[in-house]
MARKOL-931230 format. One line per 2 residues: number of its first residue (from 1); their letters; for each residue x, y, z of C-alpha. Coordinates in steps of 0.001 Angstrom, whole numbers, plus 500000, padded with zeros to 6 digits. Layout:
BEGIN
NUM	a	X Y Z ~ ...
This chain:
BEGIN
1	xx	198378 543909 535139 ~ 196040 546773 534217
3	xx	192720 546346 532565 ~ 191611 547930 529619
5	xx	187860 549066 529019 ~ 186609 548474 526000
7	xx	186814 552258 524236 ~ 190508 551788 525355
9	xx	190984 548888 523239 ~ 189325 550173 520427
11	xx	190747 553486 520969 ~ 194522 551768 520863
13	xx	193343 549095 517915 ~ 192562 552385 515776
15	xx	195777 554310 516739 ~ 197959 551407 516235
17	xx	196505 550480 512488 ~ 196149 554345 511346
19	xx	200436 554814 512276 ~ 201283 551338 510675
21	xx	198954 552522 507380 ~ 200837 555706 507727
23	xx	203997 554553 507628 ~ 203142 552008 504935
25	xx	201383 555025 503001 ~ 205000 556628 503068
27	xx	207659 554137 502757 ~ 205234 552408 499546
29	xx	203223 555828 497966 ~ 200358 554423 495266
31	xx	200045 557836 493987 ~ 201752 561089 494602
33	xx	199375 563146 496739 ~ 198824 567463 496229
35	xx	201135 569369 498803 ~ 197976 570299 501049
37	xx	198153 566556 502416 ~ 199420 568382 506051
39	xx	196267 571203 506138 ~ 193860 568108 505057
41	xx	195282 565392 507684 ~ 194281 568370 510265
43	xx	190742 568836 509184 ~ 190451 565195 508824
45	xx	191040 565000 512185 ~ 189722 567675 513331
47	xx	186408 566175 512051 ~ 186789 562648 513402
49	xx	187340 564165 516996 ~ 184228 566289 516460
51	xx	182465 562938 515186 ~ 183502 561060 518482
53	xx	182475 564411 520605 ~ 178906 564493 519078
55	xx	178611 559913 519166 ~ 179691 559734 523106
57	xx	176806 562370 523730 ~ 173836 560866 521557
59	xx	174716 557558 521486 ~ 175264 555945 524992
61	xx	177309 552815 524572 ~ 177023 553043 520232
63	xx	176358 549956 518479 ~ 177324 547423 521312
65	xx	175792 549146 523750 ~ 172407 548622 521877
67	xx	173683 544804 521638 ~ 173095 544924 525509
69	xx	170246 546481 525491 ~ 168689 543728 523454
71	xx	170223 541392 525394 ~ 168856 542270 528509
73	xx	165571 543105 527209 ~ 165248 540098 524835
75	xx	165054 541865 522005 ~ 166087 540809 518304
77	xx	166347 537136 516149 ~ 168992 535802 518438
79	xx	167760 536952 521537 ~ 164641 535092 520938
81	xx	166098 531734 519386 ~ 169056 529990 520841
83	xx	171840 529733 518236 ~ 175370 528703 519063
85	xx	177319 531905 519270 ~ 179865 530838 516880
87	xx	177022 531328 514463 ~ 175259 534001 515738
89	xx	178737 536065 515607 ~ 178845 534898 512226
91	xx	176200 535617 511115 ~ 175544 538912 512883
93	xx	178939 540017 511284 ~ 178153 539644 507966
95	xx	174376 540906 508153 ~ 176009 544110 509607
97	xx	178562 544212 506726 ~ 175814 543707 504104
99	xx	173928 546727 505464 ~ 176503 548947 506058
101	xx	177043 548152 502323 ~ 173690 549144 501727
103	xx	173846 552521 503839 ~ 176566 553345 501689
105	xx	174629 552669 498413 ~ 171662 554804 499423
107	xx	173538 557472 500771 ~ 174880 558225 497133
109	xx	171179 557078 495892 ~ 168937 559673 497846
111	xx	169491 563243 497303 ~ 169282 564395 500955
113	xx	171814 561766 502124 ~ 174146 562647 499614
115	xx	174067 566147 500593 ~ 176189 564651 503526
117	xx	177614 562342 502265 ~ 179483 563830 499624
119	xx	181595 565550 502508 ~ 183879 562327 502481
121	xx	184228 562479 498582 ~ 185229 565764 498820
123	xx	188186 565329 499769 ~ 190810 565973 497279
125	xx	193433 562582 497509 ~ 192180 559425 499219
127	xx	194723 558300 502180 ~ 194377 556708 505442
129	xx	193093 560016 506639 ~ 190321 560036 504547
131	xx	188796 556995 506361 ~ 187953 559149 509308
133	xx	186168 561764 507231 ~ 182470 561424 507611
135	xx	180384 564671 508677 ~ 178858 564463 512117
137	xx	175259 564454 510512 ~ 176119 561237 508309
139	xx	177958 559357 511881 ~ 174513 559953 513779
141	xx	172726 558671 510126 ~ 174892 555648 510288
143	xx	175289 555023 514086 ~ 171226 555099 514271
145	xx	170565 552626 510904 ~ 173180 550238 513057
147	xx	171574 550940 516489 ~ 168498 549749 514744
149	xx	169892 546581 512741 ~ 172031 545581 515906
151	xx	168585 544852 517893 ~ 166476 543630 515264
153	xx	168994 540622 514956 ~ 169880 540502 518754
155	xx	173490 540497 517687 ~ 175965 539635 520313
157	xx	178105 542334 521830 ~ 180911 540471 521131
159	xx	179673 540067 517307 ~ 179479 543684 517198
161	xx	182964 544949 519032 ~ 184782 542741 516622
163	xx	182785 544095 514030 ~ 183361 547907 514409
165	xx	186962 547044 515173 ~ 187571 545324 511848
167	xx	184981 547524 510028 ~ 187505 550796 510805
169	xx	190676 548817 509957 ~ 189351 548203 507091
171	xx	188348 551033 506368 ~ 191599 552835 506814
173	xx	193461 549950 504929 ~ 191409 550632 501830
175	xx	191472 554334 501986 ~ 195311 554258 502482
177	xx	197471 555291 499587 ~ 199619 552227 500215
179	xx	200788 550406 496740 ~ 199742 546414 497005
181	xx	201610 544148 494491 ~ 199127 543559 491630
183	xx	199308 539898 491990 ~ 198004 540080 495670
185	xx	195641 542410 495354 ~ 194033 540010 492541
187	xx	193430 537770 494712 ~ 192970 539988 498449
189	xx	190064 541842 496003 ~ 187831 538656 495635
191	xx	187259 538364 499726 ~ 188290 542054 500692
193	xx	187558 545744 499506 ~ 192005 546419 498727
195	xx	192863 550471 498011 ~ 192909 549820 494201
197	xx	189520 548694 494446 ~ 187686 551559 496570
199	xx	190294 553710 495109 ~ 187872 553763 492003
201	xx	184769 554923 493859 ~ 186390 558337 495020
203	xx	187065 558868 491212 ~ 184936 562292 489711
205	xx	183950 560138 487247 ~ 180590 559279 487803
207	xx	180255 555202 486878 ~ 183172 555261 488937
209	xx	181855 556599 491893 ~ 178965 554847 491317
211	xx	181003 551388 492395 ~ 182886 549228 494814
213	xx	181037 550519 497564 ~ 181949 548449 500121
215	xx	184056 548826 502786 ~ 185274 545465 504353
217	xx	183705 542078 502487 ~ 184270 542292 498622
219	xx	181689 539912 497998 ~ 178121 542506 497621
221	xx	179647 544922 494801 ~ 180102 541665 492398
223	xx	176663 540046 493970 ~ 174478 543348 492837
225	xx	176370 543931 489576 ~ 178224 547615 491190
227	xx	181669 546641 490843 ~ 184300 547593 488655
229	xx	187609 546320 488423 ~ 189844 549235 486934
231	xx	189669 553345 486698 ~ 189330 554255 483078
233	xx	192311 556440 483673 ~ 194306 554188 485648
235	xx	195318 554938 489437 ~ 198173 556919 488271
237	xx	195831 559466 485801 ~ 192776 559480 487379
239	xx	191356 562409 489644 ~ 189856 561801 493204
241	xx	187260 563835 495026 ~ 184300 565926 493428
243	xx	184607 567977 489642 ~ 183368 570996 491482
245	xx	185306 571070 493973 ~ 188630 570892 492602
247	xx	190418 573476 494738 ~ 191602 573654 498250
249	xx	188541 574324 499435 ~ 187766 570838 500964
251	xx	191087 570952 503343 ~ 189672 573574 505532
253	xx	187463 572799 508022 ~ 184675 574902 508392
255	xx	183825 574745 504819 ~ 183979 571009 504787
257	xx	181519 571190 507935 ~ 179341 573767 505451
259	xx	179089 571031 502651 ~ 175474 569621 503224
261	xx	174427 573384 502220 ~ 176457 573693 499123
263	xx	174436 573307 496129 ~ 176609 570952 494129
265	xx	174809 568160 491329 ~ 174494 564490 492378
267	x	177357 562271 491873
């Protein structure tokens, strides 16, 4: 039976969820999307291959590589006190959660990471394939801030694989454009981040996007007082991506890669 590194099961995890959220994207539509969806699904991943290009050569290892490193060198809170992994894998996983949440907060809140940012909101629907649309600048941003939280706690690699694995499903299944019955996503929405709820935060309405910023754990957007529950124009009416940028300039590729030098006002 072969054996599977680790990047290959991650690699296959991703693959597996962004075809299923595909297919559940088009056989259950929430919206009806613009007719560039095929030039944007190519820059989308056009980017994310760039992203994983520019991570593999800065980043040796990512996130649970660093986990190792602090293992080995006895770095970080549970590297230094014995804890019963059960609860050092819980608790690393929702420490990590909490600060990706806040990444995401100040990367709207300060200009300069905005700048980036906004590269991701630019993008004029929200579907699976907007999940994988970060600029390279904002994955080394993000990849760094989590190098740096991963060894502060010691987090075990195994806290941190399952971690980044459910992080990007997550990700992908609230990005999707997949229609969730409104009774279950009532009650999915109080433990996880469902498409009608991020949905809102790619509105260009700027409350809106000011809200629901998480991407996996529902809980910190009602704890800090950022979430809203509905779009003021419903799902249906409302418009997604940036009021200056409502054109087809966002599906091409090198202008998306130009956006941190646009001048364009804060969200």
């Amino acid at each position: 039976m072969p054996e599977f590194t680790e990047p290959q099961i991650r690699l296959g995890i991703f693959l597996g969820l962004f075809s299923l959220l595909a297919v559940m994207e088009f056989l259950l539509p929430r919206r009806e999307l613009r007719p560039v969806k095929a030039k944007r699904w190519i820059t989308n991943w056009i980017i994310v291959f760039i992203d994983s290009a520019v991570l593999r050569l800065i980043f040796v290892g990512a996130a649970v590589g660093a986990a190792t490193w602090a293992e080995i060198n006895g770095y970080g809170l549970f590297n230094l006190w014995e804890a019963p992994l059960w609860l050092a894998v819980l608790v690393s996983f929702v420490v990590l959660d909490f600060t990706t949440w806040l990444a995401h907060v100040a990367s709207h809140k300060i200009p300069i990471l905005w700048t980036v940012h906004r590269m991701h909101h630019s993008d004029v629907d929200i579907d699976v394939s907007t999940a994988i649309r970060f600029h390279p600048i904002e994955i080394i941003l993000s990849m760094a801030w989590k190098v740096v939280v991963v060894s502060a706690l010691g987090a075990p690699a195994i806290s941190v694989l399952i971690f980044e694995i459910v992080l990007n499903g997550a990700a992908m299944f609230n990005h999707s454009n997949t229609k969730i019955p409104i009774g279950l996503d009532r009650v999915l929405r109080w433990f996880i981040v469902t498409p009608d709820m991020h949905r809102v935060h790619h509105s260009i309405i700027h409350n809106e996007t000011d809200s629901n910023y998480g991407f996996n754990l529902a809980i910190w957007d009602r704890l800090f007082g950022t979430y809203i529950d509905q779009p003021e124009k419903g799902h249906e009416g409302m418009t997604i991506g940036l009021s200056e940028w409502q054109d087809d300039r966002p599906t091409g590729l090198i202008w998306s890669l130009k956006i941190p030098f646009l001048s364009q006002k804060n969200p």
